[in-house]
KEBAZA-875997 format. One line per 2 residues: number of its first residue (from 1); their letters; for each residue x negated, y, z of N, C-alpha, C, CB. Coordinates in steps of 0.2 Angstrom, whole numbers, padded with zeros to 4 digits, m for minus. Glycine has a CB too. Layout:
BEGIN
NUM> A> X:Y:Z:X:Y:Z:X:Y:Z:X:Y:Z | ...
END
This chain:
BEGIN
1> XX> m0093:m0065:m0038:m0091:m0059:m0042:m0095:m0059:m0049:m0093:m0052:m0038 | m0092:m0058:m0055:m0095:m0058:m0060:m0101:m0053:m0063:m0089:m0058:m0063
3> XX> m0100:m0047:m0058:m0105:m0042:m0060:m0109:m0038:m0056:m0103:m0039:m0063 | m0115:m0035:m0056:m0119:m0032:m0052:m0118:m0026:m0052:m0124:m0034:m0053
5> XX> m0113:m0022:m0048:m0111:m0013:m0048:m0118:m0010:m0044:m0102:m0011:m0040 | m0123:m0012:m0040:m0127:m0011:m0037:m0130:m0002:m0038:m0131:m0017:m0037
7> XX> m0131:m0003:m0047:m0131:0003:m0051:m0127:0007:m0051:m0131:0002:m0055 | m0119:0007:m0051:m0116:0011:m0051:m0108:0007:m0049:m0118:0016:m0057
9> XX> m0110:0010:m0042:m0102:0010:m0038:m0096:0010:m0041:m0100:0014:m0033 | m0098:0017:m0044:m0091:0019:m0045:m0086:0014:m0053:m0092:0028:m0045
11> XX> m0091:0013:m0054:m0090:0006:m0060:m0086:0001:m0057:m0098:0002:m0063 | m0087:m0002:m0050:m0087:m0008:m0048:m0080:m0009:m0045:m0092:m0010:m0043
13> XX> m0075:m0013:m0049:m0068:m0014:m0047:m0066:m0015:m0038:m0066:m0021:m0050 | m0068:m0015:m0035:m0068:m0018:m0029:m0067:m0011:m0026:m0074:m0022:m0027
15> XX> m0073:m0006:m0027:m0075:0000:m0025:m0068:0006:m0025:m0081:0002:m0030 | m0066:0004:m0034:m0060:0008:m0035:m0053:0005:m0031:m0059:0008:m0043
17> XX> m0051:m0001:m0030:m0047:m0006:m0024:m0047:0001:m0019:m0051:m0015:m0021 | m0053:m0001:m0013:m0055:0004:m0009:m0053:0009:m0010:m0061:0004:m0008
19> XX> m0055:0013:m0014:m0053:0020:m0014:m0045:0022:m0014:m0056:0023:m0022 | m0041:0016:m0021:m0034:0018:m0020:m0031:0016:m0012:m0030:0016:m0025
21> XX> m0032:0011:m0010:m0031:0009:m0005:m0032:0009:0000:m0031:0006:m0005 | m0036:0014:0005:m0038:0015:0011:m0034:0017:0015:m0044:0018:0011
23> XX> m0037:0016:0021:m0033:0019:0026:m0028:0015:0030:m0031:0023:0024 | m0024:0014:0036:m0020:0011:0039:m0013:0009:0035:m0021:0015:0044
25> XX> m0014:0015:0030:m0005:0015:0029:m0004:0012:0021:m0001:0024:0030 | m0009:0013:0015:m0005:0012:0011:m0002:0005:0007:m0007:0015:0009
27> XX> m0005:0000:0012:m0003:m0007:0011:0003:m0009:0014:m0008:m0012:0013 | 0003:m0004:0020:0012:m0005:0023:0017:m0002:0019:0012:m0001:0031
29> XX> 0016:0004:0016:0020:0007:0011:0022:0000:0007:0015:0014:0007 | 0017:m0001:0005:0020:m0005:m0003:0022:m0012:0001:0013:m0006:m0011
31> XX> 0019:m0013:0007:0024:m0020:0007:0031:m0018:0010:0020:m0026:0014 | 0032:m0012:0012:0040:m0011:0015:0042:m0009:0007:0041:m0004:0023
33> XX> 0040:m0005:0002:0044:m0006:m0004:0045:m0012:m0007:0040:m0003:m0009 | 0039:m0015:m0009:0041:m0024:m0010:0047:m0027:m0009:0037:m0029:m0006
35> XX> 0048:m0025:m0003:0052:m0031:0001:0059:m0028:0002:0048:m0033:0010 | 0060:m0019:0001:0067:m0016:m0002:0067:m0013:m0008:0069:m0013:0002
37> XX> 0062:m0012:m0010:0063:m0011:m0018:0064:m0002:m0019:0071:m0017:m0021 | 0068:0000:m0016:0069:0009:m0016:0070:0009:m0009:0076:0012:m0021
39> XX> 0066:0015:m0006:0067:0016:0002:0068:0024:m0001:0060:0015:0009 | 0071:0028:0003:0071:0035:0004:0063:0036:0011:0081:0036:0007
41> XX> 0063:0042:0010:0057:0045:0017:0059:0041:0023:0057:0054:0021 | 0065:0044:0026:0067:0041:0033:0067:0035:0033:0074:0043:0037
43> XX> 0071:0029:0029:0070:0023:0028:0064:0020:0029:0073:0022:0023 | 0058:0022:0026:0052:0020:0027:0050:0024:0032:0048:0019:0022
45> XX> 0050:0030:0034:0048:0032:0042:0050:0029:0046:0050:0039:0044 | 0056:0024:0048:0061:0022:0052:0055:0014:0051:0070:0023:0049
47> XX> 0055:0015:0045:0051:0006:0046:0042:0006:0049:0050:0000:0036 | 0041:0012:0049:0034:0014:0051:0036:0020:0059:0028:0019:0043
49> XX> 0035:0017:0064:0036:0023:0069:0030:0024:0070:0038:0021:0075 | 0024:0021:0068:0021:0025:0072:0015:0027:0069:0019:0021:0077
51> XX> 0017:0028:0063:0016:0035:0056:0020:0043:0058:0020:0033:0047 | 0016:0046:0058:0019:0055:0058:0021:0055:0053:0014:0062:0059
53> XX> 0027:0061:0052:0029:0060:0046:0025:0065:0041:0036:0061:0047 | 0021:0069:0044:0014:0073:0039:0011:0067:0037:0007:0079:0044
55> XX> 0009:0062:0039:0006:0056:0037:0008:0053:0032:0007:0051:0041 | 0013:0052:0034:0020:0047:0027:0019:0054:0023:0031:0045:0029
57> XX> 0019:0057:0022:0023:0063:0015:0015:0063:0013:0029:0073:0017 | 0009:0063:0016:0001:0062:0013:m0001:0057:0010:m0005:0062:0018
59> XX> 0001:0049:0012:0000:0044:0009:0004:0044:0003:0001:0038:0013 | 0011:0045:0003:0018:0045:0000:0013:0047:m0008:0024:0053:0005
61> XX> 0011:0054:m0006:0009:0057:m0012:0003:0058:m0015:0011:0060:m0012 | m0002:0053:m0010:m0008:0049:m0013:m0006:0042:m0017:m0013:0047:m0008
63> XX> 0000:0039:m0014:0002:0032:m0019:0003:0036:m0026:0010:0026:m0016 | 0008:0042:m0025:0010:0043:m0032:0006:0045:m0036:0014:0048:m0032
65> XX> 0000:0050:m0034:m0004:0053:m0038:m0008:0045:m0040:m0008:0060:m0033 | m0010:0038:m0038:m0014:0034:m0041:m0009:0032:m0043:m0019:0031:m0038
67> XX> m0004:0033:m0045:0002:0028:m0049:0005:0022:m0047:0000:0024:m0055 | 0003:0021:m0040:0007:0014:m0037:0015:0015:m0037:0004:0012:m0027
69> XX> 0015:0020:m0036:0022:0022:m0032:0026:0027:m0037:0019:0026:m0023 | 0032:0027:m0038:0038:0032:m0040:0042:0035:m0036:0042:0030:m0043
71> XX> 0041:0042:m0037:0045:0045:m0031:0053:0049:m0038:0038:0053:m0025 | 0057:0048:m0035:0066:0050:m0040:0065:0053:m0036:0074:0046:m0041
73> XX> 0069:0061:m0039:0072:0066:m0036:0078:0068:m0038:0069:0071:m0036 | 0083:0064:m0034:0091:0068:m0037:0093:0074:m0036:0096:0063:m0036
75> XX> 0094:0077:m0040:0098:0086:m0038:0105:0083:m0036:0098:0093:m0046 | 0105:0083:m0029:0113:0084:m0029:0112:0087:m0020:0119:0075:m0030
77> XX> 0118:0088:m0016:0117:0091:m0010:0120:0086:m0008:0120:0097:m0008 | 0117:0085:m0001:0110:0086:0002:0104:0083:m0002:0110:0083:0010
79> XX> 0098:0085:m0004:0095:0082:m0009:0091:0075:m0005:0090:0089:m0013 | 0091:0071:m0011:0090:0062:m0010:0082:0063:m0014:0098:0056:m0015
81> XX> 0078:0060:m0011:0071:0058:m0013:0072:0050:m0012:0064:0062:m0008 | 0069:0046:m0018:0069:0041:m0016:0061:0037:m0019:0077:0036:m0018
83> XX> 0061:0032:m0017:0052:0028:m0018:0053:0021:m0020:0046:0028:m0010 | 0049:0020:m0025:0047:0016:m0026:0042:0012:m0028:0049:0016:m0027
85> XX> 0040:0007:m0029:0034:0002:m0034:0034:0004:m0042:0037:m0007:m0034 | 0028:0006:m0045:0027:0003:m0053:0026:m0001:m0057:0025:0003:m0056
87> XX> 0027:m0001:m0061:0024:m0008:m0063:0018:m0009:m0062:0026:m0010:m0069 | 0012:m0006:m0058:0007:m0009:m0056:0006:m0008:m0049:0002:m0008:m0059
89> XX> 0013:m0003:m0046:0011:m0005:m0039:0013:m0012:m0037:0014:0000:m0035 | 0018:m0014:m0041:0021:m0022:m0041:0016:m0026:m0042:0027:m0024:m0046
91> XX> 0010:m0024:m0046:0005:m0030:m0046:0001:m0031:m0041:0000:m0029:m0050 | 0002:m0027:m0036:m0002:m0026:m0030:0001:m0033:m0026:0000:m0018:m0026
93> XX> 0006:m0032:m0026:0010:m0036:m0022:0008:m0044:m0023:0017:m0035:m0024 | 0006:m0047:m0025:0002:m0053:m0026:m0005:m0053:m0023:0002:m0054:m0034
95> XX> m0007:m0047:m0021:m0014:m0044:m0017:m0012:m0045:m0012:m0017:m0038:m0017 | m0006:m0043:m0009:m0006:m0042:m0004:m0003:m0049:0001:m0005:m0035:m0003
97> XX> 0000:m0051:m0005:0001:m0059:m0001:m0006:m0062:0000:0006:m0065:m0005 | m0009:m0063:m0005:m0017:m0068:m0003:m0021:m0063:0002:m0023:m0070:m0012
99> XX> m0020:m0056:0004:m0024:m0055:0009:m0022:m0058:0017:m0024:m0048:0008 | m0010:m0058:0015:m0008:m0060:0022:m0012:m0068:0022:0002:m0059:0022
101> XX> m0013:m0072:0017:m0015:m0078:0018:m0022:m0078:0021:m0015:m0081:0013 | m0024:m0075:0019:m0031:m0077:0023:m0033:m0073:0026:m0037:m0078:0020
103> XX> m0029:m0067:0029:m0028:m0064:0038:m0027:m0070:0040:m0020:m0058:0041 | m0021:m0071:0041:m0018:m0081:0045:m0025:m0085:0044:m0010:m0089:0038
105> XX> m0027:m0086:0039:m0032:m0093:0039:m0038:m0090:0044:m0036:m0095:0031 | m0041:m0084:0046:m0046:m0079:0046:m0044:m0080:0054:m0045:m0071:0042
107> XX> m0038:m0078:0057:m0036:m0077:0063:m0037:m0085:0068:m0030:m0074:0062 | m0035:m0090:0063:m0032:m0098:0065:m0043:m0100:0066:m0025:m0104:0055
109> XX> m0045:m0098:0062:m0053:m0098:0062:m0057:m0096:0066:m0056:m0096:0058 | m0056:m0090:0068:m0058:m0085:0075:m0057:m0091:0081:m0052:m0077:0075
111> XX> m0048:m0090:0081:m0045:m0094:0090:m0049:m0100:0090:m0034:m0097:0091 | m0046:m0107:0083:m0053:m0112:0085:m0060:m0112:0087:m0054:m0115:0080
113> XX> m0064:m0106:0085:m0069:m0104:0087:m0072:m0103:0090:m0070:m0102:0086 | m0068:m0100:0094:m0066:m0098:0103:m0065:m0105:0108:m0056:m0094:0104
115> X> m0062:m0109:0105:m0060:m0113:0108:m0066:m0119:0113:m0056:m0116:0103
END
């Protein structure tokens, strides 16, 4: 790491990662946006079952409020909410492949380990 936060955390990039990112759900959010680009709620409730849906509409609008995420609201009947990526929740997305990579490498290291 280039720098010593030790002084003050809340300075230390990593720290702020953590903050926006915690929790079970919001790396599933944005990989199921990633990978369809606009979901409506149910559409990403449908791809997360085993999220409440108070859950999703709390994460939903913790991504929004740190800018990962775009939520459209078209006025028409029945009204349509739909979600997306920003352009820096899309930067994420390059994060979260090198983390799927070295989950695999992490997991494949563990089983040899065992072995």
């Amino acid at each position: 790491m280039k720098n010593d936060y030790t002084d003050n955390i809340e300075s230390c990039p990593i720290a702020k990662v953590q903050k926006v990112i915690r929790g079970k759900w919001p790396m599933v959010i944005i990989y199921h946006l990633s990978e369809s680009h606009v979901l409506r709620f149910s559409e990403l409730k449908r791809k997360m079952p085993q999220i409440t849906e108070a859950n999703l509409t709390k994460e939903l609008r913790t991504l929004e409020a740190y800018g990962l995420i775009h939520r459209e609201v078209y006025r028409e009947v029945p009204p349509r909410v739909e979600y997306s990526l920003t352009a820096i929740g899309t930067k994420f997305i390059p994060v979260l492949e090198a983390l799927e990579t070295w989950a695999l490498e992490y997991e494949a290291a563990q089983i040899e380990s065992q072995s």
